[in-house]
N, C-alpha and C positions, 0 to 999 in steps of 0.2 A: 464821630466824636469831635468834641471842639474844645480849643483851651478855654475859651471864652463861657464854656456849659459846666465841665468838669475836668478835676485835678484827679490825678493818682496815684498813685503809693510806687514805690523803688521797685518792687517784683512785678510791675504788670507786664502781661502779655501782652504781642502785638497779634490779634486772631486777624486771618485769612479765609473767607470762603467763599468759595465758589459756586456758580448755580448748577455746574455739572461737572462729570469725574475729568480729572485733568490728565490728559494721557501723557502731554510732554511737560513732565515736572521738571527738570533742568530749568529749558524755556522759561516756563509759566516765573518761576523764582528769583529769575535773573533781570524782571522786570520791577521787581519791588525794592524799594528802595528807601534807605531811613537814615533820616538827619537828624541827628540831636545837638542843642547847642555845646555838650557836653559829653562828647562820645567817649562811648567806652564797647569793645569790642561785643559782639553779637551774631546771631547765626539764626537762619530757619529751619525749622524741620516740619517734617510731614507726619500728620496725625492720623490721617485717612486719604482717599484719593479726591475728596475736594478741599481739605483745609490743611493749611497750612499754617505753623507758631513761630515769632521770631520773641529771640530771648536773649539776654544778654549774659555775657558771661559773669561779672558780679554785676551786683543790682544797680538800677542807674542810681546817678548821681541827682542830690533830689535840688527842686528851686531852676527846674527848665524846661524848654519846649523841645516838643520832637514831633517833626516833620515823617511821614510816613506819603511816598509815591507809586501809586502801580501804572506803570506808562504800557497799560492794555494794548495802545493800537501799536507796539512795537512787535507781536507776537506774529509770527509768520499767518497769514489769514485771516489775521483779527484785527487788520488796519480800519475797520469801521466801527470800534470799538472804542469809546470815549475813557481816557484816562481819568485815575483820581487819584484825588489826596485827603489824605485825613490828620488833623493838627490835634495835639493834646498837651496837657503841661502836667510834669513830674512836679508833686507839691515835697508838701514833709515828709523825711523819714518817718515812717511810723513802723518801729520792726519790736512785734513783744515777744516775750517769751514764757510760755505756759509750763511751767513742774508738776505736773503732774503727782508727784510723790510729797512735794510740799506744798500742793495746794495755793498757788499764786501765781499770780501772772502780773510778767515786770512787762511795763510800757516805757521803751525808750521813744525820745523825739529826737531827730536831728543829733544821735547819739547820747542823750542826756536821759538819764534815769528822768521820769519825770509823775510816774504811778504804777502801785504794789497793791493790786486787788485782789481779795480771797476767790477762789475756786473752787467746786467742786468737780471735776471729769468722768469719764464713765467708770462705773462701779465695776463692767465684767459680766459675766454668767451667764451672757446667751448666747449658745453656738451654735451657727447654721455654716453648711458646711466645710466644717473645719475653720472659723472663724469665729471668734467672738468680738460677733457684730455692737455689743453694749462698752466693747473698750473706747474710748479716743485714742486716734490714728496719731503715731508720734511720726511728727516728719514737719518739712516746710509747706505749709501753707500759704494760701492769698487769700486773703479776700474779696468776694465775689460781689457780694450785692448787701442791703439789708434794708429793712423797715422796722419802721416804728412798732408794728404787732403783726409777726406771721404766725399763722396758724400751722399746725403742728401736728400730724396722725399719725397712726400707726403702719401709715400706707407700704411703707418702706420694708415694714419687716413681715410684709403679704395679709395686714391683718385690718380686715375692714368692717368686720363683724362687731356690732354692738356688745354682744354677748360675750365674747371672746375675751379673757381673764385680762389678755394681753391687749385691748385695745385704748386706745384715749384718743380727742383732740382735745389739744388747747389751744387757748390765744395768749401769744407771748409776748413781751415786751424788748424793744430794744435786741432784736435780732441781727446781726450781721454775719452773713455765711460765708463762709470756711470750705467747704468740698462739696462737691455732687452728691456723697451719699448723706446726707443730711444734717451735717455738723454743723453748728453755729458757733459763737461768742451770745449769749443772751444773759437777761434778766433771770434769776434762779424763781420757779413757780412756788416760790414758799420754801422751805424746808432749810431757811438760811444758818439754820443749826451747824449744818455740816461745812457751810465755805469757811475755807479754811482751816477745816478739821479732816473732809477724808472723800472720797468718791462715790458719788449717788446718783450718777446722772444715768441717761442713755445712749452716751458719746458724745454728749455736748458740753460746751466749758458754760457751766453756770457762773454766775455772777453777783455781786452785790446788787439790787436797783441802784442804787450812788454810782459803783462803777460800769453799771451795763449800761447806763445812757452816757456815761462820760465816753465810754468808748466808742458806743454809736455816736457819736458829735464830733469826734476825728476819724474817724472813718471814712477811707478812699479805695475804691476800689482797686486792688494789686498792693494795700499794704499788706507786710511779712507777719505769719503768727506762727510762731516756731512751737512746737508739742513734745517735749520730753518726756520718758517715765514710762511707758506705755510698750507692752510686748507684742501691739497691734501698728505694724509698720504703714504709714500713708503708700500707695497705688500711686506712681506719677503719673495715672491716666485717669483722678481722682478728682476729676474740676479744671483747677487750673495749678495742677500741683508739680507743673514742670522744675520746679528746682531740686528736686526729688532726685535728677537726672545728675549724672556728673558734666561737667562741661565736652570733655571727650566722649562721653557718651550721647547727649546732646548735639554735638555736631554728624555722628553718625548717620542722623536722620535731614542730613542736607542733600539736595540735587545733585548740587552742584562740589566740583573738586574743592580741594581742602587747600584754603590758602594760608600766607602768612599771618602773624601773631598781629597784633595791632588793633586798634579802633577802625570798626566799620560802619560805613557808610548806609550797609543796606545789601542783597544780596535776592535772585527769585524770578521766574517769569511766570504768565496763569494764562488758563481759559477761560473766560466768564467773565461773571459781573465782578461789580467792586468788591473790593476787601469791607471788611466790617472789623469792628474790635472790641467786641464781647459775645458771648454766649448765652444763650436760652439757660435755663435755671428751673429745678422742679420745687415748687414754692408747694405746695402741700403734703409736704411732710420733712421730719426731721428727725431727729436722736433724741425725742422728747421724753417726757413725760414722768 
């Protein structure tokens, strides 16, 4: 990642991984290290035994750069191992908030009310085990990725059968994704009857066309889309749905001992290759249709 490529949003993650299991996580943790011009305290945890997330404790401060360091050849045996860094720049605030029961989603910028789009959210009714998988997930989200038209199946809810009552693809407009299990922000495929009047989706926030592309055009990856209403709780292992976590709960998953309160710097040692700072994405399929 580079300032110079891409900006993004107050919640992003800083991902970690490695090209094989890290036995001495302490170590590996304590070589990673983060500069922001505007620090505000933060911490990594371990998500599995090659990746590692560092987060902040509230969301950064937006309009700066942050320096990210993993000094690899400091690791006991890993002295031929080339360090790196990776630079990115925190743009605007972009933190919305979806009601779910009143069908709207406020878009704040840099704190300023700035757009009140109609929504539809999931309607409900389909329970696979002991879930209903057709709710939207109420909780904090990020935003992941988006395109101009992602396609859309039924892949998600094991159904790829033409025949099958239950299947569809479509091609949607103005996509930007929300979690792993196939939630978006999009264009509503027709049936704009209901934005704004009640929930019809398949767990995704439908949209105006007006405001599904106005959304996709400020769209950074690791802006905040908060989900109210909803009796289907977000998974904080849902994407990139780490704020999900309490901050004390969040630091649990450090190597390393628990220090003082204050802005950090950075925190981490690894095995392997370089860090990276984003994730793989399953792009065909969604909470469509």
């Amino acid at each position: 990642m580079d300032e110079k490529t891409e900006t993004v949003g107050v919640g992003f993650p800083i991902i970690v991984t490695f090209d094989k299991p890290v036995a001495n996580r302490a170590a590996a943790e304590a070589v990673l290290q983060v500069q922001a011009d505007r620090p505000v305290e933060g911490a990594w945890r371990w998500v599995s035994d090659r990746k590692v997330v560092y987060r902040t404790k509230t969301f950064w401060r937006p309009h700066q750069k942050v320096l990210l360091t993993a000094r690899l050849s400091q690791i006991p045996g890993n002295e031929a191992t080339k360090d790196v860094t990776r630079r990115f720049a925190v743009g605007t605030a972009n933190i919305s908030v979806v009601d779910t029961r009143k069908h709207v989603m406020r878009v704040r910028r840099d704190g300023r009310l700035v757009k009140r789009i109609p929504i539809s959210a999931g309607r409900g009714g389909l329970v696979k085990n002991g879930v209903d998988v057709y709710l939207t997930t109420s909780g904090t989200h990020l935003t992941m990725g988006k395109r101009e038209v992602e396609t859309m199946t039924s892949s998600w809810l094991g159904v790829t059968d033409p025949e099958d009552s239950l299947y569809y693809k479509l091609e949607i407009p103005w996509a930007v994704r929300i979690s792993d299990s196939g939630e978006y922000v999009h264009q509503s495929a027709g049936a704009y009857q209901f934005l704004g009047r009640s929930n019809q989706s398949h767990g995704c926030v439908r949209a105006t066309p007006a405001g599904a592309k106005w959304f996709y055009g400020i769209a950074q990856r690791g802006d905040v889309v908060q989900i109210t209403g909803t009796r289907r709780k977000l998974d904080w292992r849902n994407g990139w749905s780490f704020w999900q976590l309490s901050w004390k709960q969040w630091k649990r998953g450090s190597a390393l001992p628990a220090t003082g309160a204050g802005p950090t710097t950075g925190t981490g040692p690894a095995t392997g290759t370089g860090p990276t700072t984003g994730t793989g994405q399953n792009e065909e399929s969604g909470q469509e249709g």
